[in-house]
GUVEXDO-284173 format. One record per residue (C-alpha): residue in three letters; y, z, x. Coordinates in steps of 0.02 Angstrom, whole numbers, plus 50000, padded with zeros to 5 digits. Each point is the difference from the previous one (the first is absolute). Layout:
BEGIN
ALAYZX...
***
This chain:
BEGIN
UNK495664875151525UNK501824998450000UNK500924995550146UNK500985014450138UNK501864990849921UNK499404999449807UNK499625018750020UNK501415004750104UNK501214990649856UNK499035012149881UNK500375015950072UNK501955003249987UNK499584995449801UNK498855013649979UNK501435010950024UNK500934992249876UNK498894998649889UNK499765018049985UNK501855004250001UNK500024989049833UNK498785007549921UNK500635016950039UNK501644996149932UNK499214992549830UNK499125017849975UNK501795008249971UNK500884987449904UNK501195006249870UNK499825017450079UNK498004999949955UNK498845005550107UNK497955004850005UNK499025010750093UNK498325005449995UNK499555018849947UNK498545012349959UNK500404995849820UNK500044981249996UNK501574988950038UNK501785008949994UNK501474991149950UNK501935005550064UNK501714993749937UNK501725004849997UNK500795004749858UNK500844986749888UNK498504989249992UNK498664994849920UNK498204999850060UNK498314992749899UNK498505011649961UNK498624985449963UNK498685005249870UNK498444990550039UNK498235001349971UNK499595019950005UNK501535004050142UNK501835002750009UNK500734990850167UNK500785007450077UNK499145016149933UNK501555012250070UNK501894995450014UNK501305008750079UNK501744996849950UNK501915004949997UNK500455008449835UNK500954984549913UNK498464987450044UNK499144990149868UNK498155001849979UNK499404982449905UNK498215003549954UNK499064981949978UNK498134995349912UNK499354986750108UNK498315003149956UNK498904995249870UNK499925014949887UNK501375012149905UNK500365013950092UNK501345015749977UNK501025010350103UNK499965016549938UNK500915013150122UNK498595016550044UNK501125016550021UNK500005007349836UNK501715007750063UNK500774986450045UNK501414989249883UNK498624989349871UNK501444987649971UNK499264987950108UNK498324989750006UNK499404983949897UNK498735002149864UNK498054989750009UNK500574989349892UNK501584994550045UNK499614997550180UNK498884982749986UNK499724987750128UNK501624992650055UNK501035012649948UNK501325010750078UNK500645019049988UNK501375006950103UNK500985017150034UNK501385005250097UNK499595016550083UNK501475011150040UNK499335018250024UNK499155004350169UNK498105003650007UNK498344994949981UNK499534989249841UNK498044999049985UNK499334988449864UNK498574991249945UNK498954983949909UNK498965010449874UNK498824987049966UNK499614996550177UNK500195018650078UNK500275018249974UNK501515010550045UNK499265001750192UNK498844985450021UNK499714981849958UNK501564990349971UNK501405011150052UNK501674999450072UNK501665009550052UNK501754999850003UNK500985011150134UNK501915002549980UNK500735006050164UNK501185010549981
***
């Protein structure tokens, strides 16, 4: 059992400790929070944030950025995977193909226009469920 001084020394680091962490959650203008839908990402505009492709999930699975941000999808995982975008009205001119998108690879897009940008993995999901994600533009 620690001693009353050892756990007095402890206590103003707690504090610290926590202010720390808080401020490593919003470096370079990053920060998560949890949702209904899975983890959310939010940026401001002029950056660049990661999409990680692993196993049969996009982390985070929804962004929201500034129009102007970068999306950089990644495959960390051990299979190929695509990133094919689900409106059929939306602009097609964006998404990475099965085969192109292999372990270790990378895929990125600038997205200017404000709205939503739903896509998918098709080999690990559907339009609505399985390995899904989203961009949001605010605008």
């Amino acid at each position: 059992m620690p001693s009353r001084q050892h756990s007095r020394v402890l206590r103003p680091i707690v504090p610290l400790a926590i202010a720390a962490l808080a401020a490593l959650g919003t470096i370079g203008g990053l920060a998560c929070s949890a949702s209904g839908s899975g983890e959310v990402a939010q940026t401001g505009a002029g950056t660049v944030v990661e999409v990680v492709a692993v196993d049969n999930t996009f982390k985070p699975e929804v962004i929201e950025v500034e129009p102007g941000t970068e999306v950089v999808w990644v495959n960390r995982g051990r299979s190929n995977h695509d990133v094919i975008p689900t409106d059929a009205s939306e602009d097609k001119d964006w998404g990475i193909a099965l085969g192109v998108f292999t372990p270790g690879e990378t895929y990125s897009r600038v997205f200017t226009e404000p709205g939503e940008y739903p896509y998918y993995c098709t080999v690990h999901g559907t339009q609505t469920r399985g390995m899904v994600g989203k961009v949001v533009v605010k605008g």
